[in-house]
C-alpha positions as CSV (number, residue, x, y, z in Angstrom):
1,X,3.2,-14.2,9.2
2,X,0.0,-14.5,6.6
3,X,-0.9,-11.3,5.1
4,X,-4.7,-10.7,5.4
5,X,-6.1,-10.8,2.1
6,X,-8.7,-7.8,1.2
7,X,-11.0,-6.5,-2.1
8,X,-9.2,-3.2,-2.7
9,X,-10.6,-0.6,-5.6
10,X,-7.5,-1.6,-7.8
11,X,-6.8,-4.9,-9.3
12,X,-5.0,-7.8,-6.8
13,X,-4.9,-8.5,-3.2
14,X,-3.7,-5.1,-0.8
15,X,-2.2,-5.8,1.9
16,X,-4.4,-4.2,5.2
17,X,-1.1,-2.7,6.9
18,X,-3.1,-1.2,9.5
19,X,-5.1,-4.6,10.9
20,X,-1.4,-5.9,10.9
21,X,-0.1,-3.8,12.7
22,X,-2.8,-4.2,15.5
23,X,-2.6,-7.9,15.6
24,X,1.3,-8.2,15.5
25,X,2.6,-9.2,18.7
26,X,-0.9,-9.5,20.2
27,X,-2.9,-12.6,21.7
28,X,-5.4,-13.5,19.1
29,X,-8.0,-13.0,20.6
30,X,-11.5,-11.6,20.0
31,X,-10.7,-7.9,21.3
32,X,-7.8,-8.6,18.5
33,X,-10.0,-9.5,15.8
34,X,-12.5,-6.7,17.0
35,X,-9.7,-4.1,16.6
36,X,-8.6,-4.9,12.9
37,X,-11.8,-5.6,11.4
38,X,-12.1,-1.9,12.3
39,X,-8.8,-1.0,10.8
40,X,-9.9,-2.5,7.6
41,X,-11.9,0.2,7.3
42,X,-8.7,2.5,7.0
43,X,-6.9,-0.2,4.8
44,X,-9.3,-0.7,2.0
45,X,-11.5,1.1,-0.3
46,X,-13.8,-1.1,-2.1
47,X,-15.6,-0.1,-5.3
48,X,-19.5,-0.1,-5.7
49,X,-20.6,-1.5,-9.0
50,X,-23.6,-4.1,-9.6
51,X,-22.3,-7.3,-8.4
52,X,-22.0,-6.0,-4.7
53,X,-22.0,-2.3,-3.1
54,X,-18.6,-1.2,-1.1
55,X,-20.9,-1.1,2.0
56,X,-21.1,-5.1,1.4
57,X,-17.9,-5.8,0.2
58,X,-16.5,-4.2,3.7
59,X,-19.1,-6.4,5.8
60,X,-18.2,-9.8,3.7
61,X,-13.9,-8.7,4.4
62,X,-15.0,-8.1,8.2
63,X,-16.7,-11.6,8.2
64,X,-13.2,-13.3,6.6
65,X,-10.6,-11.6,8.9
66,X,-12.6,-13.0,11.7
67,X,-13.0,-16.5,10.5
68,X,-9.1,-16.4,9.3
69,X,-8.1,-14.9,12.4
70,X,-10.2,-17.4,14.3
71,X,-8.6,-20.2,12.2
72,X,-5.3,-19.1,13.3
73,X,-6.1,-18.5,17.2
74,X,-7.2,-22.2,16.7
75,X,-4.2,-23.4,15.0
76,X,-2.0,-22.1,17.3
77,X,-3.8,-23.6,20.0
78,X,-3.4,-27.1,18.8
79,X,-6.7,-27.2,17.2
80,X,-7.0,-28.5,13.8
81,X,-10.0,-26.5,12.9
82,X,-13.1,-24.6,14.0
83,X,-16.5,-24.9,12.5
């Protein structure tokens, strides 16, 4: 299983443990997706600085679990890719 990649404070990718847990073994579905876009929330702690606030930073992560875990719903479904 892909690991969902995230902007923690520190350097390098984190690994959200929490939206895993809530997707593994689950349909992919949107009530999925819906459920660990909120965990992110517990998974990562973005910094602020001037390039982008962590408020932002949380909202642009949100926007690419749900494409990724669209991608995969689709995939999995025979599709080879959304728009």
């Amino acid at each position: 299983m892909a690991a969902l990649p995230t902007s923690p404070a520190r350097i390098g990718p984190t690994l959200a443990l929490r939206a895993l847990a809530v997707i593994k073994g689950r349909r992919l579905g949107p009530a999925t997706a819906e459920a660990a876009v909120a965990a992110l929330t517990e998974d990562l702690a973005p910094i602020d600085n001037t390039q982008a606030s962590a408020k932002m930073r949380l909202h642009l992560q949100s926007v690419l679990t749900r494409r990724a875990l669209a991608e995969a719903r689709a995939r999995s479904s025979g599709q080879t890719r959304i728009a």
